[in-house]
C-alpha positions as MATLAB code, in Angstrom:
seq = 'XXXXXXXXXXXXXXXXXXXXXXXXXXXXXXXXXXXXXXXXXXXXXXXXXXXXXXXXXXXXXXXXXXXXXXXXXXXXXX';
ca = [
     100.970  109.236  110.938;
     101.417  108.334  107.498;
      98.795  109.957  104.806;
      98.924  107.730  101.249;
      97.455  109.209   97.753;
      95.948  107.100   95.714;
      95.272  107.864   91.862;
      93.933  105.551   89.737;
      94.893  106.283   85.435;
      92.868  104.292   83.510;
      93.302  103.759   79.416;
      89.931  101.983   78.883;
      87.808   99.271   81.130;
      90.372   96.421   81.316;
      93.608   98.535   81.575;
      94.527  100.775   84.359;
      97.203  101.318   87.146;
      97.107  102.075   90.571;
      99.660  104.704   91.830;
     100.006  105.297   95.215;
     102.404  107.894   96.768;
     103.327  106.827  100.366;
     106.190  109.207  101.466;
     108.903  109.582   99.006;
     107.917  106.129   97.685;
     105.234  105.351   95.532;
     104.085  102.633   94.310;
     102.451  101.152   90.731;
     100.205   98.486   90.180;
      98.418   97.368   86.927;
      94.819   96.374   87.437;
      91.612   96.016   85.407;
      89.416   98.664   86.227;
      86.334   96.528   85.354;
      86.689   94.263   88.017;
      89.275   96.487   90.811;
      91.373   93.293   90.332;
      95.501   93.138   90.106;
      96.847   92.296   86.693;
     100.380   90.961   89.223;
     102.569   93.604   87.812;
     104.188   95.838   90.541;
     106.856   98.504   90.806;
     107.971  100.446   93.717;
     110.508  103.468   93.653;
     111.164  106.918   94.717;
     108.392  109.481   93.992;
     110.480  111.150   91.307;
     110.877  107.655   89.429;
     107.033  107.296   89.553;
     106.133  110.465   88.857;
     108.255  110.111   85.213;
     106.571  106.733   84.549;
     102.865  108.523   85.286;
     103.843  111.206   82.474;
     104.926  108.583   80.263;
     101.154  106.909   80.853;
      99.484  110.198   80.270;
     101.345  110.262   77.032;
      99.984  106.493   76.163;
      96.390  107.312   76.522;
      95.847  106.903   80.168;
      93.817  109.254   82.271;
      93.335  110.066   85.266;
      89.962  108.393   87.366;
      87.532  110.953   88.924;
      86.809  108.599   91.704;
      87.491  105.594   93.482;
      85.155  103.335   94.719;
      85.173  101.391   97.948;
      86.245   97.991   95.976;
      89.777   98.952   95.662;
      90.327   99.235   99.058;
      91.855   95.687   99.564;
      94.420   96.740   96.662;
      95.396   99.892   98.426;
      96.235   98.663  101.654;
      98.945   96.149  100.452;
];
């Protein structure tokens, strides 16, 4: 059984991304936070690749959500 992680950074209301680590994949997709809709921009790579591209976010002014609510669900489950 497959467990996902799901983090959501987030650099003010209309600018986020979705990462979610599934395996040694993970996966990023850009999304306004406002309305826990996709923005269509998508990449998927190893963990490692990911991982590089969340510390490069960090260093852009992103941070990370305390919570996710229930509306993002739909997004998630892609």
């Amino acid at each position: 059984m497959r467990h996902d992680e799901v983090f959501l950074y987030q650099k003010d209301d209309c600018d986020g991304w979705l990462v979610t680590l599934r395996g040694d994949f993970a996966e990023m997709l850009h999304v306004d936070p406002a309305l826990a809709q996709s923005k269509y921009e998508r990449y998927e790579a190893p963990i490692d690749l990911i991982r590089d591209a969340v510390k490069d976010l960090r260093s852009k002014g992103y941070a990370l959500a305390y919570s996710l609510d229930l509306a993002w669900k739909p997004l998630i489950e892609v």
